[in-house]
ZADREN-380496 format. One record per residue (C-alpha): residue in three letters; residue number from 1; x, y, z. Coordinates in Angstrom, 1 decimal. Layout:
BEGIN
[node ALA NUM [X Y Z]];
...
//
This chain:
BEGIN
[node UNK 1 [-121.6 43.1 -16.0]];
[node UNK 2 [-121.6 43.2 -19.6]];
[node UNK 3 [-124.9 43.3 -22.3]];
[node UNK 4 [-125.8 40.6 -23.8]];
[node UNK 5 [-124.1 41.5 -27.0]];
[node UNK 6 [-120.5 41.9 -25.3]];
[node UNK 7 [-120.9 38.5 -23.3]];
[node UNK 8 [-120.9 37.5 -27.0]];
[node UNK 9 [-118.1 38.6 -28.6]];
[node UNK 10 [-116.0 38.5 -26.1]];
[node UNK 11 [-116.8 34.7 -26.0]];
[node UNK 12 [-115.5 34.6 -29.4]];
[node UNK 13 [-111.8 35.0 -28.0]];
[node UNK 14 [-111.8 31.7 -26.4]];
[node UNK 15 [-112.9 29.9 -29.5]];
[node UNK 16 [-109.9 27.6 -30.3]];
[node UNK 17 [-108.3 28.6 -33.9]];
[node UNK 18 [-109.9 31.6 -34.0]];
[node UNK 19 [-106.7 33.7 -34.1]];
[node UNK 20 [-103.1 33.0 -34.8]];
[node UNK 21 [-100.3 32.4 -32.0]];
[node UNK 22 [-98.9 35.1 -30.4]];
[node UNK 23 [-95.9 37.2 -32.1]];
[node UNK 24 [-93.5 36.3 -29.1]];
[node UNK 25 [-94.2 32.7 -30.1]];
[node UNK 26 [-93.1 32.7 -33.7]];
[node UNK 27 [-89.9 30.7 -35.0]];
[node UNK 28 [-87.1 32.8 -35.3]];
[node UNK 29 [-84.0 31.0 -36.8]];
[node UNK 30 [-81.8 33.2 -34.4]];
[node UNK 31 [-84.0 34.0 -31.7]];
[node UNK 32 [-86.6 31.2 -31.5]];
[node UNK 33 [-85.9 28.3 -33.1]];
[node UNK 34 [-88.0 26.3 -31.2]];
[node UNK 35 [-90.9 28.7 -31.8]];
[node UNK 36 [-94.0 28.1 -33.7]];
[node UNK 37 [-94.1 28.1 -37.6]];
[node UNK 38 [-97.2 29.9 -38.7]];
[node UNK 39 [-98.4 29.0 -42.1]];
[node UNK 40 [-102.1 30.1 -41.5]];
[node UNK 41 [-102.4 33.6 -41.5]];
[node UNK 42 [-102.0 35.1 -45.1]];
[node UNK 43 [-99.2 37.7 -45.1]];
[node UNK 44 [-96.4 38.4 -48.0]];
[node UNK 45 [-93.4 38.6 -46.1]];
[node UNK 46 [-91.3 38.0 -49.2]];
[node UNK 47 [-91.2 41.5 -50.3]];
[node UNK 48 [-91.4 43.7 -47.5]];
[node UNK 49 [-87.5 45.0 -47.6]];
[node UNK 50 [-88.3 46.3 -50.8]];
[node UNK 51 [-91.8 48.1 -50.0]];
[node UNK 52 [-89.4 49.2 -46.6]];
[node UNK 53 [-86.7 50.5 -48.9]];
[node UNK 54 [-89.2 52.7 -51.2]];
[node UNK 55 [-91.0 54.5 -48.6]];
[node UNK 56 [-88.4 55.1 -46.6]];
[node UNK 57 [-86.6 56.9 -49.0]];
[node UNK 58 [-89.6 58.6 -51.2]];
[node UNK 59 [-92.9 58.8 -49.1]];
[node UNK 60 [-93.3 62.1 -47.2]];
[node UNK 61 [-96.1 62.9 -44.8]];
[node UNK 62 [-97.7 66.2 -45.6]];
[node UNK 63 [-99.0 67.9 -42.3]];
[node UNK 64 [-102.5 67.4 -43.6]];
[node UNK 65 [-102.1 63.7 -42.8]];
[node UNK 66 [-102.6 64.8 -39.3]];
[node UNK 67 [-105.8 66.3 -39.6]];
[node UNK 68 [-109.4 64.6 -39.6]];
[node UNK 69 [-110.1 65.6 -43.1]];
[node UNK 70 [-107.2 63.2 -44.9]];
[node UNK 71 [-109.1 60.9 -42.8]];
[node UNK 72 [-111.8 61.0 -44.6]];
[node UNK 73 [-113.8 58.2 -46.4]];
[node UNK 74 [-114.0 60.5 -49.0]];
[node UNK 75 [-110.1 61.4 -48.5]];
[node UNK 76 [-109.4 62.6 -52.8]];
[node UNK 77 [-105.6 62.1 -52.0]];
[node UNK 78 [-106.6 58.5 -52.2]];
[node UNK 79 [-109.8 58.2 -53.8]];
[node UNK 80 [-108.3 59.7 -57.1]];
[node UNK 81 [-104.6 57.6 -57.4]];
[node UNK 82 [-107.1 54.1 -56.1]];
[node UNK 83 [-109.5 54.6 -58.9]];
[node UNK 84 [-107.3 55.3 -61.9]];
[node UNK 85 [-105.3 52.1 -60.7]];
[node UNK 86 [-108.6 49.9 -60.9]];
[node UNK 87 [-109.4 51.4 -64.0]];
[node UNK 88 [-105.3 50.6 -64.7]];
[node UNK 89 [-106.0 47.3 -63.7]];
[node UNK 90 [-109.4 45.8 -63.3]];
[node UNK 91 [-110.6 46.6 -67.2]];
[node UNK 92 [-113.9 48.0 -65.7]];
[node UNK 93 [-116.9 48.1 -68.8]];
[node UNK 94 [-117.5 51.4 -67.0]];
[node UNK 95 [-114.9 53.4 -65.6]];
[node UNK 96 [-114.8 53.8 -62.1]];
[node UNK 97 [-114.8 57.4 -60.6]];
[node UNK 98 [-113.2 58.9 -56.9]];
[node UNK 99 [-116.9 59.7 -55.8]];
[node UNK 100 [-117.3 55.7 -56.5]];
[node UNK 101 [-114.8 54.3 -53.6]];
[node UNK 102 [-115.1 54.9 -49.7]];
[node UNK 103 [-111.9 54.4 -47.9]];
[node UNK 104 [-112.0 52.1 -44.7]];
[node UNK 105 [-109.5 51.0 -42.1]];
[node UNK 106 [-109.3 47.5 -44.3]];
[node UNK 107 [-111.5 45.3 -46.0]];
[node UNK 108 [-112.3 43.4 -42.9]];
[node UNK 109 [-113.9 46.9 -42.0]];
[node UNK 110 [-115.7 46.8 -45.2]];
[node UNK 111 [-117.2 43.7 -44.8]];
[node UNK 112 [-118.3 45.0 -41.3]];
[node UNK 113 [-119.7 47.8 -42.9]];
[node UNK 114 [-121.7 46.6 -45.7]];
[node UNK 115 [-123.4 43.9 -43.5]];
[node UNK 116 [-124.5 47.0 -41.5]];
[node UNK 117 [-125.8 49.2 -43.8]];
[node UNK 118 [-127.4 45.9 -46.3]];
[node UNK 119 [-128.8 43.7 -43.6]];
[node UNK 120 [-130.8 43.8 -40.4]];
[node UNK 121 [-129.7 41.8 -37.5]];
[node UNK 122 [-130.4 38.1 -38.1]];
[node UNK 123 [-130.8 38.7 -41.7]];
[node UNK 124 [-127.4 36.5 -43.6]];
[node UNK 125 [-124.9 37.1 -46.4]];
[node UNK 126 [-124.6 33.9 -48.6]];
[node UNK 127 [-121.2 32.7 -49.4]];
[node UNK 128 [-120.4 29.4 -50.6]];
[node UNK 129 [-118.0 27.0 -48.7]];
[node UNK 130 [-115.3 26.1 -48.9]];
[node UNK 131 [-114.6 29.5 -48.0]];
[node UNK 132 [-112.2 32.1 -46.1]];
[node UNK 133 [-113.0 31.6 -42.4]];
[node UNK 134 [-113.3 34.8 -40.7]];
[node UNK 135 [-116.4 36.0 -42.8]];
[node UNK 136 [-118.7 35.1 -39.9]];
[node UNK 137 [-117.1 37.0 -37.3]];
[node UNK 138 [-116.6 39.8 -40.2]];
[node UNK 139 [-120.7 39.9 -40.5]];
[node UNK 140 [-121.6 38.6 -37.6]];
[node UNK 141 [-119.3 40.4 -34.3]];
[node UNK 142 [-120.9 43.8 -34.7]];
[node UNK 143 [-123.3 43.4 -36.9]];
[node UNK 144 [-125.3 40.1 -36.0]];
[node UNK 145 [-125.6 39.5 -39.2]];
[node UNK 146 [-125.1 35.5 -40.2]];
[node UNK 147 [-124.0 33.9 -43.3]];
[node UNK 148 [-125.5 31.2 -44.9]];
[node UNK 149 [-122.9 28.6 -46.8]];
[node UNK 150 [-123.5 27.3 -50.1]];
[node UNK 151 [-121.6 23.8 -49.7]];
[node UNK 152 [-120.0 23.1 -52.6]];
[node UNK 153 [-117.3 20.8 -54.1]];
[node UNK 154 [-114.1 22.8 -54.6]];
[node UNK 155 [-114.1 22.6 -58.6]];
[node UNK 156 [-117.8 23.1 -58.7]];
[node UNK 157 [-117.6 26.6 -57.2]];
[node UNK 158 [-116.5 28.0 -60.7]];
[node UNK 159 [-118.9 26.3 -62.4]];
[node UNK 160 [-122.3 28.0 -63.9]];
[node UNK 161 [-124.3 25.0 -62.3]];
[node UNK 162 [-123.0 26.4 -58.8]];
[node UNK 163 [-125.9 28.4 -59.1]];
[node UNK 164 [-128.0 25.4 -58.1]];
[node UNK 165 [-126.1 24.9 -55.0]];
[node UNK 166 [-127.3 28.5 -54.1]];
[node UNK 167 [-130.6 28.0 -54.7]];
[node UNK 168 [-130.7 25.2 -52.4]];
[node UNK 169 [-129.1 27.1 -49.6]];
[node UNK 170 [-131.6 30.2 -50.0]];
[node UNK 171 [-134.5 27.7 -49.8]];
[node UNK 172 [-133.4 26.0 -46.7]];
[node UNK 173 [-132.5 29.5 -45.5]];
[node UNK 174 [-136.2 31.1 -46.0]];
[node UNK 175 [-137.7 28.4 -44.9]];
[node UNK 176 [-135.5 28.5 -41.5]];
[node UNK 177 [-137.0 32.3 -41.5]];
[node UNK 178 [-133.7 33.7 -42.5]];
[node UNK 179 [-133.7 36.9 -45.1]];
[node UNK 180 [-130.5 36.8 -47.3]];
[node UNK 181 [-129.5 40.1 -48.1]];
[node UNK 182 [-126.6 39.4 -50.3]];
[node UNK 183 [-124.4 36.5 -51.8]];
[node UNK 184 [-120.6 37.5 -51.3]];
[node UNK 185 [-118.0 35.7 -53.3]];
[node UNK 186 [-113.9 35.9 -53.1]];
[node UNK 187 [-112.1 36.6 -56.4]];
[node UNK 188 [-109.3 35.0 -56.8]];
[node UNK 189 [-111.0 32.7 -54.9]];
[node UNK 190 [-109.8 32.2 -51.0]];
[node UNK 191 [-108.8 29.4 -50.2]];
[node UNK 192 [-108.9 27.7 -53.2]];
[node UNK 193 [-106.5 30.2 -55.2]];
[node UNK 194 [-108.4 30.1 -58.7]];
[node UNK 195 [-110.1 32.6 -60.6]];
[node UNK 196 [-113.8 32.8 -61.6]];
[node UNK 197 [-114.6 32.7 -65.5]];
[node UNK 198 [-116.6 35.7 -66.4]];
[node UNK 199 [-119.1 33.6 -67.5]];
[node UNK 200 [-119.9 32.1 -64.1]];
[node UNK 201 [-119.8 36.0 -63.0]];
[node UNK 202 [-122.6 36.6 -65.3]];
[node UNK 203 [-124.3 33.8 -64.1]];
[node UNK 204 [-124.2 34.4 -60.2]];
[node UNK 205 [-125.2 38.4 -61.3]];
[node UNK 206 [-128.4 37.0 -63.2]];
[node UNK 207 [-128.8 34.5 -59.8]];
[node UNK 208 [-128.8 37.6 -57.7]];
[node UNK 209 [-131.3 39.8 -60.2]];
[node UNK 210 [-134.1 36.5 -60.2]];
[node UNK 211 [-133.5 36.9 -56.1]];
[node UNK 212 [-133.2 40.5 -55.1]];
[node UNK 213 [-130.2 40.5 -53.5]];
[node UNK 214 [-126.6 42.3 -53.6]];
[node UNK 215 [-123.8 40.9 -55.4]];
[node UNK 216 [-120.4 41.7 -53.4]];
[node UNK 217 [-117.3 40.6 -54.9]];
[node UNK 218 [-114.2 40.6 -52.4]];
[node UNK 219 [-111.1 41.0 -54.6]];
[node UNK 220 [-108.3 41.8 -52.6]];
[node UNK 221 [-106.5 38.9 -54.3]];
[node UNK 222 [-107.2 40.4 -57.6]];
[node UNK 223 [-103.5 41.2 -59.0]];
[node UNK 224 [-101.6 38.5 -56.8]];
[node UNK 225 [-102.2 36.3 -59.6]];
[node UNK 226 [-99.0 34.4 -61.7]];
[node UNK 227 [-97.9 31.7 -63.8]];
[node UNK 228 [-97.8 28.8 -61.2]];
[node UNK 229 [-96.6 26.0 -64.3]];
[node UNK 230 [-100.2 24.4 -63.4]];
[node UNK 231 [-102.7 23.6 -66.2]];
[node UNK 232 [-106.4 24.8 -66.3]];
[node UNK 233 [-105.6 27.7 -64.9]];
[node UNK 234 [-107.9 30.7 -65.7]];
[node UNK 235 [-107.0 34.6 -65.6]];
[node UNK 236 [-108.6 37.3 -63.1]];
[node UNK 237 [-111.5 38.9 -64.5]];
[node UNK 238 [-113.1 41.7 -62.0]];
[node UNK 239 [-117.2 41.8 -61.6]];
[node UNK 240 [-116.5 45.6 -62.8]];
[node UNK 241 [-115.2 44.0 -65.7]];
[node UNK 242 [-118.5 42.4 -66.4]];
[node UNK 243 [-121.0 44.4 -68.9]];
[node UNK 244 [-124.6 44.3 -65.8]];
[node UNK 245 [-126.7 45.1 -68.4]];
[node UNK 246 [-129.7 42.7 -69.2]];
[node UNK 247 [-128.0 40.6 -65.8]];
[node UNK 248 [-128.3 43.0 -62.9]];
[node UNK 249 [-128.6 46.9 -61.6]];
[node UNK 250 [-125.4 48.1 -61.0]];
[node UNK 251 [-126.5 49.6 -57.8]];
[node UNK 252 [-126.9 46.2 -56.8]];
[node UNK 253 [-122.8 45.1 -57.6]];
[node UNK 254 [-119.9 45.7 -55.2]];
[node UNK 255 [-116.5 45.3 -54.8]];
[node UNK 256 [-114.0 45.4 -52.7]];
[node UNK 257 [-110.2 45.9 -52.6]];
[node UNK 258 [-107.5 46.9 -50.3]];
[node UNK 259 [-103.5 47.2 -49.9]];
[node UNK 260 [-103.0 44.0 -47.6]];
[node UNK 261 [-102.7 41.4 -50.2]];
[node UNK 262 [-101.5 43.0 -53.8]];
[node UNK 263 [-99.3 45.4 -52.2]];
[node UNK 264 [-98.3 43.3 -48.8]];
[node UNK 265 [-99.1 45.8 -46.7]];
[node UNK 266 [-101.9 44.6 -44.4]];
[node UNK 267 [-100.2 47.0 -41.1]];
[node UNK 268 [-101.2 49.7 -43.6]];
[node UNK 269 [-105.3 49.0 -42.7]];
[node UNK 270 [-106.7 50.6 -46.2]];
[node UNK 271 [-109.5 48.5 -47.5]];
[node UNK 272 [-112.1 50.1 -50.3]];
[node UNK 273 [-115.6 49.9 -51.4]];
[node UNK 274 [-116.1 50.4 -54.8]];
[node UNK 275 [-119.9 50.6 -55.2]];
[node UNK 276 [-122.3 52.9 -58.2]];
[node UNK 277 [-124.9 52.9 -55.1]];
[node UNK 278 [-124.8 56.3 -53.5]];
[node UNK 279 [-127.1 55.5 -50.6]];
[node UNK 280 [-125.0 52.0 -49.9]];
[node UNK 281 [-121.9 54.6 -50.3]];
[node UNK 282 [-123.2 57.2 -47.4]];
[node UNK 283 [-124.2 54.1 -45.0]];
[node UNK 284 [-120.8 53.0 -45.1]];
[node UNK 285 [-119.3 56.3 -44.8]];
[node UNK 286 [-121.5 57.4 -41.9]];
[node UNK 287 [-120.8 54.0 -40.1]];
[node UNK 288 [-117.0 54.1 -40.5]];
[node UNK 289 [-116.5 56.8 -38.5]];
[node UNK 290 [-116.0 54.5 -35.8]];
[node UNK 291 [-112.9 53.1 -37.3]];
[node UNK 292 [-111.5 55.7 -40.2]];
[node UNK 293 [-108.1 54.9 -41.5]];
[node UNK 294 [-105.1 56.8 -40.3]];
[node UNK 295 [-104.0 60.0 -42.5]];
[node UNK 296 [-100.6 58.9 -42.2]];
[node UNK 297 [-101.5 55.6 -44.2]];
[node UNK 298 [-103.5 57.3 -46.7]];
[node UNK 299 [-100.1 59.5 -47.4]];
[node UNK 300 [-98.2 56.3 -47.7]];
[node UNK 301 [-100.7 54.5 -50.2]];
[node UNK 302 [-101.8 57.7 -51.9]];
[node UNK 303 [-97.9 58.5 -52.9]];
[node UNK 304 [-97.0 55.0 -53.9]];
[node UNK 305 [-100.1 54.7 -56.6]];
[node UNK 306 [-99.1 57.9 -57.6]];
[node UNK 307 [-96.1 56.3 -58.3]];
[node UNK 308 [-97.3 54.1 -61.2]];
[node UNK 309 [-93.5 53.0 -62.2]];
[node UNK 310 [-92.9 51.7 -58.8]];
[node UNK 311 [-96.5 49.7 -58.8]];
[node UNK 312 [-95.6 48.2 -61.9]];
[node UNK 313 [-92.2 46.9 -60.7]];
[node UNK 314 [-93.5 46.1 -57.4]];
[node UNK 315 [-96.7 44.2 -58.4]];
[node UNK 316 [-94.4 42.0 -61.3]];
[node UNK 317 [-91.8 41.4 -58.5]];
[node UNK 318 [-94.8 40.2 -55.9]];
[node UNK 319 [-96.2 37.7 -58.8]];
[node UNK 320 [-92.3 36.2 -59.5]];
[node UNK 321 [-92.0 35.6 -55.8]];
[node UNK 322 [-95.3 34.1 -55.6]];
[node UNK 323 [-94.9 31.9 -58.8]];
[node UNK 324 [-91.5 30.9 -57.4]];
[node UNK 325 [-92.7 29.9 -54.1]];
[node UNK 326 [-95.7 28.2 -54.7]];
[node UNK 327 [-93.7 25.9 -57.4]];
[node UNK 328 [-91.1 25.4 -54.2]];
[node UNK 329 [-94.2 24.6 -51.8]];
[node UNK 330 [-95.9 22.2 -54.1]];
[node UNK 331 [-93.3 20.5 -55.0]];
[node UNK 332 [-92.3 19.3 -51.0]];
[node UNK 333 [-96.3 18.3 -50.8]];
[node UNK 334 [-95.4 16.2 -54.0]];
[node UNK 335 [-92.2 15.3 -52.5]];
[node UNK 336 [-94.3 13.9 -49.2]];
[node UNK 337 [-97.1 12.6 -50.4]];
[node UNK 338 [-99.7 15.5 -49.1]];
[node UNK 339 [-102.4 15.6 -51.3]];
[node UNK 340 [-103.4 19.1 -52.7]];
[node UNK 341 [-105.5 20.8 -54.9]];
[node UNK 342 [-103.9 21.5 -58.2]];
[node UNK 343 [-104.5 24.5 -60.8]];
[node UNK 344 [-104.3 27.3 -58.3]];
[node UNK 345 [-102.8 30.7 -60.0]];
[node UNK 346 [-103.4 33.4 -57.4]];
[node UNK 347 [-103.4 34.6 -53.6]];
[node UNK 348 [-101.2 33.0 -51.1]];
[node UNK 349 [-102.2 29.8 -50.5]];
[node UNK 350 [-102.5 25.9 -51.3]];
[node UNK 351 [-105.7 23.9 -50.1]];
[node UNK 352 [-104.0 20.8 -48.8]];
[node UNK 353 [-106.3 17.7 -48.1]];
[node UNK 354 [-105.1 15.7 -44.8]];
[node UNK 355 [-108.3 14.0 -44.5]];
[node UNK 356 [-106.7 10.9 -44.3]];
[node UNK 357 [-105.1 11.5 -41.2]];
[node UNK 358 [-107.4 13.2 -39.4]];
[node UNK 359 [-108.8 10.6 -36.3]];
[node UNK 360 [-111.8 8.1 -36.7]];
[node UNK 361 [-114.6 8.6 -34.8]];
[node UNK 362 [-116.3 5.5 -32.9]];
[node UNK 363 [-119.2 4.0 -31.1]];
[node UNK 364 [-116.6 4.2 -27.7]];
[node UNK 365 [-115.0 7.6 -28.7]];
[node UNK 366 [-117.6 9.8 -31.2]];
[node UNK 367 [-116.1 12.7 -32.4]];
[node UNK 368 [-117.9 15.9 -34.2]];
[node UNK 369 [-116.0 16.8 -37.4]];
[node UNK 370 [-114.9 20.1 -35.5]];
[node UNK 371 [-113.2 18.0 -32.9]];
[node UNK 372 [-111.5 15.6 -35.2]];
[node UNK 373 [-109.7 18.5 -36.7]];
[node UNK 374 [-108.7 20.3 -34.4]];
[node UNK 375 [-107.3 16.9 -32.5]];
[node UNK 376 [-105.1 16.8 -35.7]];
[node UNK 377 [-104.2 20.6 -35.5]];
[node UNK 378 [-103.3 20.4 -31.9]];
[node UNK 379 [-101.0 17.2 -32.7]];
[node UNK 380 [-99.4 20.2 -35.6]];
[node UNK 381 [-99.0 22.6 -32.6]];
[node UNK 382 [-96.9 19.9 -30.6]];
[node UNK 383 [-94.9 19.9 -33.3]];
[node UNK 384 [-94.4 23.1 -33.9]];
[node UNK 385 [-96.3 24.0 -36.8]];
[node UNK 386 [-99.4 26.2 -37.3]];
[node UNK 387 [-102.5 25.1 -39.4]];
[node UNK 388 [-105.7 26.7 -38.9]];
[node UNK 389 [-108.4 23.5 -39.2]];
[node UNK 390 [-110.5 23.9 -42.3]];
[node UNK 391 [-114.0 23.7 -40.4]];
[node UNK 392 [-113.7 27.4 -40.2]];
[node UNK 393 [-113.3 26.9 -43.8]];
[node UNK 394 [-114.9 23.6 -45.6]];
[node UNK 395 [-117.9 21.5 -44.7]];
[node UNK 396 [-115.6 18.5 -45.9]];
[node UNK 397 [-113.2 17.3 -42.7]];
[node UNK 398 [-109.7 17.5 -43.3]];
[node UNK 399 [-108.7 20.1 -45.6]];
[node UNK 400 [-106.3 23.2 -44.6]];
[node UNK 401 [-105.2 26.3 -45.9]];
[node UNK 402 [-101.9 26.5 -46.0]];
[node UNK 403 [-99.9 29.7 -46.6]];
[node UNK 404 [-96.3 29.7 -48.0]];
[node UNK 405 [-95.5 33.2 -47.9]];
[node UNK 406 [-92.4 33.0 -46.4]];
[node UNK 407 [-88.5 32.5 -46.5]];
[node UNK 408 [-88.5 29.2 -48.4]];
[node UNK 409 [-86.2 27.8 -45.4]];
[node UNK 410 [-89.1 28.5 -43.4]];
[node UNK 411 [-91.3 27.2 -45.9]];
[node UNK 412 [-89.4 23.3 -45.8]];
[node UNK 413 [-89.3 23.9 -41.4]];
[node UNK 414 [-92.8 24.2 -41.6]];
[node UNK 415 [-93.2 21.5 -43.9]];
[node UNK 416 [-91.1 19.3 -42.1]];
[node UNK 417 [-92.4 19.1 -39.0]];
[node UNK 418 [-95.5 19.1 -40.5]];
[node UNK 419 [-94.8 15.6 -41.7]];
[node UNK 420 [-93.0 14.2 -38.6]];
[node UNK 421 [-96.1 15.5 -36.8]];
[node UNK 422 [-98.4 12.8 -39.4]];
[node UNK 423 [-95.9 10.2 -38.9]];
[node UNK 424 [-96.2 10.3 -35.4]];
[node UNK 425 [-100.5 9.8 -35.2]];
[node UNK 426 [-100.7 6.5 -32.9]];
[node UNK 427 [-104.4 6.6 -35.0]];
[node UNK 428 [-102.8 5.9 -37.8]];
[node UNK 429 [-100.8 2.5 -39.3]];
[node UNK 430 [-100.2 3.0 -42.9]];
[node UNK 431 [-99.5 6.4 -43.1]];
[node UNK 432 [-98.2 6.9 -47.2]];
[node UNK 433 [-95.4 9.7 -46.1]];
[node UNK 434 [-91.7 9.7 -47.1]];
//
């Protein structure tokens, strides 16, 4: 019934963890109290009454937002008010220009797009790992283009000897007949919630020159940053930031950005490509005219950069909330005993480390690292509390990505039944919870 291509993805549905539960299943104090609490999908909810408040009372929609041409990737409404706010607040040595960005329906698109236009089919963007898990179904659903994973240590990812661990994975890569197109990194850094020093940047730009491939650097975290009280904590520095001179053509650097994260306002679907390549620029243009962004969102986010007052405001208000809450959420892991990695400043996030409770595997029951997980994660789901397993994310069993976005009430629910859920392994006997 269906090509061989749609028998594909649509298999990727009934992959367990995949996607989050289901909207009508979500705790609701009032309405669902028994419902699941989802702390895996990365969404602000802290400060959408005040993003409701200040477009319902000062965005308008012009009638031109109903027409194909405010549709545009090239749409100047937005192109213009998006580029003076990266040159606002990304430091670029150059300064970005409108004819620079292409507007897409969100960054997921984006990453879609450029995997399109920069690779063939069975050709692979490099990434390293631990890593954001949706990347290969970003690259790979449409596409069928793969990614290759650097496996690193989480600290050794911001290291300038990382490049090493890319090296290795290109090897094995060519030698498997695989053509790496591009190496793709997140920064802030998803899941691990850190920053890359600029001289690692420089580094991983001279990696990609001695290779030949792009450099794409996903920054959609890039202004959630704040003072989380940790120490070692380093401050965002963009790739645009970074002089490519003498390290790599700039046709060969890419970034990308988008109003889901700094402005919590993913149900907007706005994600950018911020690219000096003209011929990248056109590919993605031409291809994403099977998935443009609505006019009516590109009033919305064109009037609200326009705004720069409010973005100031806003943006300080969105790093306060997240400072506050990710002191609240680290200090109930503390509180419990649940291991986590420290010296995260930015995104949404905190990389916990339950390895020690995930179950054994044995010589009468053998168990693949992907089902030890999710035998934990299904024990979380019993108990009411949503954890996507880190295999999508980390080569090393046992970590999670948890988000703590939320109501702080929801936030100690979550965390709560989290830790009755550990108590309760029968595979475990000296469980170190209070």
């Amino acid at each position: 019934m269906l090509s061989e291509r749609g028998v594909r993805v649509a298999l990727i549905l009934k992959e367990p963890w995949k996607f989050p539960p289901s909207e009508s299943s979500l705790y609701d104090k009032e309405k669902n109290p028994n419902g699941i609490i989802s702390l895996a999908t990365a969404e602000n909810f802290l400060v959408h009454d005040t993003l409701e408040e200040y477009i319902n009372r000062n965005i308008s929609i012009p009638k031109a937002a109903f027409t194909y041409a405010y549709g545009s990737p090239y749409c100047a409404a937005l192109t213009v008010p998006i580029s003076r706010h990266i040159n606002t607040h990304f430091k670029p040595c150059t300064p970005i220009s409108s004819s620079h960005i292409v507007i897409a329906n969100g960054v997921t698109a984006v990453n879609d797009l450029l995997g399109y236009v920069l690779a063939d089919p069975n050709d692979a963007i490099m990434i390293n790992r631990p890593i954001y898990g949706k990347f290969g179904l970003d690259f790979g659903c449409r596409g069928d283009v793969g990614v290759v994973y650097a496996d690193t240590e989480p600290l050794e990812v911001f290291s300038v000897d990382v490049v090493k661990k890319y090296e290795e994975a290109i090897v094995k890569a060519e030698k498997g007949g695989v053509k790496v197109r591009a190496m793709l990194i997140t920064n802030p850094h998803n899941p691990l919630g850190r920053c890359y020093p600029p001289e690692t940047l420089r580094e991983l730009m001279r990696f990609c020159h001695r290779r030949k491939i792009h450099f794409i650097s996903d920054e959609i975290y890039a202004l959630s940053v704040f003072d989380s009280g940790e120490t070692g904590t380093i401050p965002f520095t963009s790739a645009l930031a970074i002089d490519p001179t003498g390290l790599l053509d700039e046709n060969y650097i890419h970034v990308m950005y988008g109003m889901a994260k700094d402005f919590s306002a993913p149900g907007l679907k706005l994600g950018f490509l911020i690219s000096k390549n003209a011929d990248v620029r056109k590919g993605v243009a031409c291809a994403s005219r099977f998935g443009r962004p609505s006019g009516v969102s590109i009033a919305i986010a064109s009037q609200m950069l326009n705004d720069e007052a409010f973005v100031s405001s806003y943006l300080s208000l969105c790093r306060e909330t997240l400072a506050r809450t990710y002191k609240f959420v680290t200090s109930l892991l503390r509180e419990n005993n649940i291991p986590y990695l420290p010296g995260s400043n930015a995104g949404y996030f905190v990389w916990i480390d339950l390895s020690a409770f995930i179950p054994p595997t044995t010589e009468q029951k053998p168990m693949s690292k992907t089902d030890r997980e999710i035998a934990l994660a299904e024990r979380f789901v019993e108990a009411g509390v949503f954890l996507q397993p880190g295999d999508e994310q980390s080569y090393t069993p046992g970590w999670f990505r948890l988000v703590y976005t939320h109501e702080e009430e929801i936030v100690a629910e979550g965390i709560r039944r989290l830790v009755s859920s550990l108590k309760s392994l029968e595979w475990l006997s000296n469980a170190n919870l209070n």
